[in-house]
C-alpha positions as CSV (number, residue, x, y, z in Angstrom):
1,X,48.4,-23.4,17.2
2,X,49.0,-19.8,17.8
3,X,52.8,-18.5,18.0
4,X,53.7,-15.3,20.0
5,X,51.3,-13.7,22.8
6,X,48.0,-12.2,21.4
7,X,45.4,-9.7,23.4
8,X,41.8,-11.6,23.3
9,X,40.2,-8.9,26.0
10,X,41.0,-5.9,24.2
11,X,40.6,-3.6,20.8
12,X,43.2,-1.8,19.5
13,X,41.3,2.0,19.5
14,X,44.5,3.8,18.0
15,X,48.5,3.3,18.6
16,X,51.5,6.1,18.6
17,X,55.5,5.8,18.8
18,X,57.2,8.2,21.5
19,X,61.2,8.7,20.6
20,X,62.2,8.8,24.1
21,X,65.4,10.2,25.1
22,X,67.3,11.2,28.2
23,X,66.1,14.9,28.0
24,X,62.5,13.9,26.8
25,X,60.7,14.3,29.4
26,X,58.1,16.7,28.6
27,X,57.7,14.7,24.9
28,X,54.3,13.6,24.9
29,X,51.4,11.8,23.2
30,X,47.9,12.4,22.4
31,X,45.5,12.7,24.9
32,X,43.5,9.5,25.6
33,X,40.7,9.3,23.2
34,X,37.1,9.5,24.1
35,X,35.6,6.2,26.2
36,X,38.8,4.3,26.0
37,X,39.6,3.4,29.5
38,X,43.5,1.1,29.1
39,X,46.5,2.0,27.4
40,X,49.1,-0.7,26.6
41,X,53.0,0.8,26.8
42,X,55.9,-0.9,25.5
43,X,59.2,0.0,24.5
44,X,62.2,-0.6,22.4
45,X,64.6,-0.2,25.1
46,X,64.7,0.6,29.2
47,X,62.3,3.8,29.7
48,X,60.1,5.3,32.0
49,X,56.9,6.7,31.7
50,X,54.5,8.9,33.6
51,X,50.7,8.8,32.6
52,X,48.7,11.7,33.6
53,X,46.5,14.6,32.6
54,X,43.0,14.1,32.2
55,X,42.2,17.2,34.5
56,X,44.1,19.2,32.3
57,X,47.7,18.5,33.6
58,X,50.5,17.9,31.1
59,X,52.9,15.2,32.4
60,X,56.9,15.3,32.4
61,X,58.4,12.0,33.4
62,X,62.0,11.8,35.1
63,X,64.1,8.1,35.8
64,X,62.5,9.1,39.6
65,X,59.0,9.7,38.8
66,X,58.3,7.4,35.7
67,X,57.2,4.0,36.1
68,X,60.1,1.5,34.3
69,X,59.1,0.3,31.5
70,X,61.6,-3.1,30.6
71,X,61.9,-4.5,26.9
72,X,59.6,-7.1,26.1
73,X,57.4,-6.6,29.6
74,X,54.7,-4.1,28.2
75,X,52.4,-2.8,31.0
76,X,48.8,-2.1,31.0
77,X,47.6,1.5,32.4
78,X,44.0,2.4,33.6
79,X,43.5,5.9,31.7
80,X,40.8,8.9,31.5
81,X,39.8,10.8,28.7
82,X,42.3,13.4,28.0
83,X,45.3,11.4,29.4
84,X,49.0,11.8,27.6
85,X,51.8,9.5,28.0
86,X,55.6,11.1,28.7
87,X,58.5,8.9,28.5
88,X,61.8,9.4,29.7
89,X,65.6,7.2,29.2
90,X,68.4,7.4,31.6
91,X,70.9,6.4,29.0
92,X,70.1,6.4,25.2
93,X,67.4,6.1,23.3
94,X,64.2,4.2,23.3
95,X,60.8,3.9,20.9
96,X,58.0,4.1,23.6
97,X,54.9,2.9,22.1
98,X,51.6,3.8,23.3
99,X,48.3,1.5,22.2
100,X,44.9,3.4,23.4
101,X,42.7,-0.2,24.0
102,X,38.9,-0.4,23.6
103,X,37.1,-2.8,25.4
């Protein structure tokens, strides 16, 4: 019998660690590689994230325009090629990490 929750539907492509802060904002990852089409964000501690900029735009996330992101309740992001990840706290500090997903 398996212990802990496992992803059956999805590939781990590639995976990167965000140190988000309260004036981090504009702190962003890599841009979504080619074909993958999910991202899986988690984090270490209350953030909030804004996912955006496969037509070029560079996204800077604030408490009001980030989606929350709680501990141990990861979300799952449709994404485009070219797509970064920005992640914002509203009090301390928080490791945001961002797995792009194949399949």
């Amino acid at each position: 019998m398996a212990t802990g929750r496992q992803n059956n539907i999805y590939r781990v492509h590639s995976s990167e660690n965000l140190s988000a802060t309260t004036t981090s904002g504009a702190t962003r990852s890599s841009g979504c590689p080619a074909q993958i089409t999910k991202v899986r964000i988690s984090s270490s501690a209350l953030a909030y994230v804004l996912c955006r900029g496969g037509q070029g735009e560079d996204p800077t996330a604030t408490v009001a325009n980030g989606v929350q992101i709680n501990v141990g309740e990861p979300i799952f992001v449709t994404v485009v090629e070219g797509d970064e990840v920005a992640a914002i706290t509203s009090s301390g500090t928080a490791t945001v990490n961002i797995a792009w997903l194949d399949g």
